[in-house]
C-alpha positions in Angstrom: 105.1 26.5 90.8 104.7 30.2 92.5 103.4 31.6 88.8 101.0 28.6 87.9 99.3 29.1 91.5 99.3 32.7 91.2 97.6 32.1 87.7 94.9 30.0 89.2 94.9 31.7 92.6 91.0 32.7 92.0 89.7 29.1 91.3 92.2 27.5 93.8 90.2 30.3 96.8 87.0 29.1 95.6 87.8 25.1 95.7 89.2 25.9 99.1 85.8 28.0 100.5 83.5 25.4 98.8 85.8 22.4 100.1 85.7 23.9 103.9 81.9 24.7 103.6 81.3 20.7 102.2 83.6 19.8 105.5 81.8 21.7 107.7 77.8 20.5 106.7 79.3 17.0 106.8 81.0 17.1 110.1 77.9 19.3 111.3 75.9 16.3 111.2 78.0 14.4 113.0 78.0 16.8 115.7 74.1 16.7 116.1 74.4 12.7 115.9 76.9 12.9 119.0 74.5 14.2 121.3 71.6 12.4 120.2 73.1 8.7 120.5 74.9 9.1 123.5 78.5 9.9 122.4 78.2 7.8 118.9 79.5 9.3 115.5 79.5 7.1 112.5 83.6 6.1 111.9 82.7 5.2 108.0 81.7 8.8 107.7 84.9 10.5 109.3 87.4 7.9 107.5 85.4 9.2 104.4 86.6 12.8 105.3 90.4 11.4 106.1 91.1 9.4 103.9 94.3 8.0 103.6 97.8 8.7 101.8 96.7 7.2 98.4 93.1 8.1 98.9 92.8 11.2 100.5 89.5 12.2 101.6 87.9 15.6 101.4 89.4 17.2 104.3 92.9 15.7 103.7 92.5 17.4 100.3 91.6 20.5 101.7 94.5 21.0 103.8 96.9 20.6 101.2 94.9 22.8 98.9 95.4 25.4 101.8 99.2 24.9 102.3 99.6 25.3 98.8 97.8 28.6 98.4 98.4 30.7 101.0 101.8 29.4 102.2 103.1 30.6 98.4 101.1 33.9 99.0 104.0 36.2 99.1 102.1 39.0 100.2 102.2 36.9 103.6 97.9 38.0 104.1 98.0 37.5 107.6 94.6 35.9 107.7 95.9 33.4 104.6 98.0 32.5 107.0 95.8 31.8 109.7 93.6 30.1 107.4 96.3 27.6 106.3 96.6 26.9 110.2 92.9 26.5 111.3 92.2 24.5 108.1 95.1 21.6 108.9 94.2 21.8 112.5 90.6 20.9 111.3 91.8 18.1 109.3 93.9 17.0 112.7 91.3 17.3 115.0 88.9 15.3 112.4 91.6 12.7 112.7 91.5 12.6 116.4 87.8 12.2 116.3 87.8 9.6 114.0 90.5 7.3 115.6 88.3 8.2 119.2 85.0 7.0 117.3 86.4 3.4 116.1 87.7 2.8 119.8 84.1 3.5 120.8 82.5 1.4 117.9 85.4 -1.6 117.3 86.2 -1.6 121.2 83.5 -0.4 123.0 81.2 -3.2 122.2 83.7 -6.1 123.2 83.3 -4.2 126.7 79.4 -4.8 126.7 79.7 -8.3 125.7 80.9 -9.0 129.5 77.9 -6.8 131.2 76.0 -9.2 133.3 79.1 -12.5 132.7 79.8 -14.0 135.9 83.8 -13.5 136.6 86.3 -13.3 139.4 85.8 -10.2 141.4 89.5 -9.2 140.0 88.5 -9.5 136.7 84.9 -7.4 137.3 87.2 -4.5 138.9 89.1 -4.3 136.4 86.2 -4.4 133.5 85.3 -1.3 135.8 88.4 0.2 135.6 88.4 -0.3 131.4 84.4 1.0 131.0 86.1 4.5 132.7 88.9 4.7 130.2 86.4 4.1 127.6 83.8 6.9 129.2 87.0 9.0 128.5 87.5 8.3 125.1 83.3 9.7 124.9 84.5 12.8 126.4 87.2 13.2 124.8 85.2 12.8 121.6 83.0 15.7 123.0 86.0 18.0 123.7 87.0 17.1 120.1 83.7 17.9 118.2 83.4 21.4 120.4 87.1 21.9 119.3 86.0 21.9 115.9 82.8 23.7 116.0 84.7 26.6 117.4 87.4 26.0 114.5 84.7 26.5 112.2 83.3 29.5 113.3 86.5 30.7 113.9 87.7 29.8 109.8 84.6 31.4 108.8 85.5 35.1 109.8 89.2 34.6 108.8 87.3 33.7 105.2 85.3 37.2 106.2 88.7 39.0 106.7 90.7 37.2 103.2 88.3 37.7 101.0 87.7 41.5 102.3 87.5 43.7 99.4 86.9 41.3 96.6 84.3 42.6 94.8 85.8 41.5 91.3 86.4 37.6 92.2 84.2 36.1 89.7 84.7 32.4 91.2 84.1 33.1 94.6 80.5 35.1 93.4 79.4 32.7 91.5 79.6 29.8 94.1 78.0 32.6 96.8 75.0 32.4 94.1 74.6 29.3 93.0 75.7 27.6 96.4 73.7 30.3 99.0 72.2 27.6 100.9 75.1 25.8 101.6 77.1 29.1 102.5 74.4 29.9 104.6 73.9 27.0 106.5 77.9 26.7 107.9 78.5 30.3 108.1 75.3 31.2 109.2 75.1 34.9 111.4 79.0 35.5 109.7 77.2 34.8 105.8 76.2 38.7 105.8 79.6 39.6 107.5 80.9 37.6 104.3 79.1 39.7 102.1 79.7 43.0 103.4 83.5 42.4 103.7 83.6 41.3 100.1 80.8 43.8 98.3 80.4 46.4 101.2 77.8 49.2 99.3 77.5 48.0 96.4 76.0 44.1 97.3 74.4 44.1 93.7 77.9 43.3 92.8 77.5 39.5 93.7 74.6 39.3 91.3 76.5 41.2 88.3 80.3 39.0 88.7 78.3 35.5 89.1 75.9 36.7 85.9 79.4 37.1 84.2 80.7 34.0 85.4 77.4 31.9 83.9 77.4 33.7 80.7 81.3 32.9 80.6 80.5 29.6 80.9 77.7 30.0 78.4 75.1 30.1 80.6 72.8 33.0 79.6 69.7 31.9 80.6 71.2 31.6 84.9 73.3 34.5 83.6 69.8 36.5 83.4 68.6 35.1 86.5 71.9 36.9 88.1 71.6 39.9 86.0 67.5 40.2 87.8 68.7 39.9 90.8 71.2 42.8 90.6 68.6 45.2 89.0 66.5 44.4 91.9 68.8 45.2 94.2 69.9 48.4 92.3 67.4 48.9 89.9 70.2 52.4 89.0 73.6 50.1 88.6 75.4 50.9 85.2 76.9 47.4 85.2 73.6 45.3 86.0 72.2 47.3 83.4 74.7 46.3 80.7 75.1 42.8 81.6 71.0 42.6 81.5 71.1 44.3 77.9 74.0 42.3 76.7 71.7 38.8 77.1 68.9 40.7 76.1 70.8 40.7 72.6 72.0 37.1 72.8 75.9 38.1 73.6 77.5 34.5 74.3 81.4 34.5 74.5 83.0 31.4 72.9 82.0 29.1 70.6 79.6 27.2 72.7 75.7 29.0 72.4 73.7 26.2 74.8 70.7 27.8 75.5 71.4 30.8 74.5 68.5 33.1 74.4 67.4 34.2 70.5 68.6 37.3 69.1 66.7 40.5 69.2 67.6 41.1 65.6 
């Protein structure tokens, strides 16, 4: 099992930064949609996210993806580590939240039913009694949600502190390209933290591994678009300047050509 993860440790890292960042823009919403309607978050939403044991939803899948990669890292990365924590204790909290948000949806409103019944003064004190449990369950929602949205920040510079270094990781630079937004909107003032750790001087380095990750996948044409954006930020770099002359000639590894650009000759 150890070898086979170890084989596809590269593409396993980028499912599990591109699965947390999904997690995140989803959950994100949710978030803004708790203080705008008064303590409501949609329960179809965050059951989505769950799941259950024979349908696991995204963030279930993610923190299995995580105890599976960095719990067989033998290396013991101390912020693999940490990352396999704070990614099940975002799945965890997520569950908290969602169980919290059907009280509020499924129980809550049998509550409002008996605003302005007539009843015994017994039974009115106690409906009094019930709405203030259920005002907990809204704060407790609140003190979920900030939970995670520290989590989050939190997982984003352990992601800053794994990948540190990494300059050669074709997977993870070609979903920082093609996925920028996304990485930019859920790691936000940590994205060029992100960078730095992983390219440090030489940032043209993003552009030249996810050109040869398109033109691995024969995608020249994107490829090119990569290979533009490196010379642009080092007009001087040896290995833009290869890549850009290797498309300029029509190299395409494999047997697929689609779109291939035509050859100089």
């Amino acid at each position: 099992m150890n070898e086979w993860i170890e084989t596809n440790r590269p593409a396993f890292e980028r499912d599990v930064l591109l699965d947390f960042c999904l997690g995140a823009e989803r959950l994100a919403e949710q978030f803004a949609r708790l203080e705008e309607e008064g303590g409501r978050v949609s329960f179809a939403i965050l059951r989505e996210l769950v799941g259950e044991p024979m349908n696991k939803g995204l963030l279930w899948r993610l923190k299995d993806k995580a105890h599976l990669l960095f719990r067989s890292d033998d290396g013991g990365n101390p912020a693999g580590l940490l990352l396999d924590w704070t990614l099940g204790y975002i799945f965890h909290e997520t569950f908290k939240l969602m169980e919290d948000a059907h009280q509020r949806q499924f129980y809550g409103s049998t509550l409002g039913d008996f605003r302005g019944r007539a009843m015994p003064d017994a039974a009115a004190e106690l409906l009094r009694e019930l709405a203030e449990i259920q005002g907990q369950t809204r704060e407790s929602m609140r003190r979920e949600a900030a939970r995670l949205m520290r989590l989050f920040r939190l997982t984003c510079r352990l992601f800053c502190l794994y990948f540190k270094g990494r300059a050669d990781h074709r997977p993870l630079a070609r979903l920082l390209y093609e996925r920028q937004t996304l990485i930019r909107s859920v790691f936000q003032k940590d994205r060029q933290e992100l960078l730095a750790a992983v390219y440090g001087s030489e940032p043209e380095r993003l552009y030249i591994e996810a050109g040869r990750a398109l033109l691995e996948s024969a995608r020249p044409v994107e490829a090119g678009a990569a290979a533009e954006r490196a010379l642009a930020v080092n007009p001087q770099s040896a290995a833009a300047l290869t890549l850009a002359a290797e498309l300029q000639h029509g190299a395409v590894p494999g047997p697929a050509r689609r779109g291939a650009a035509p050859s100089a000759e």
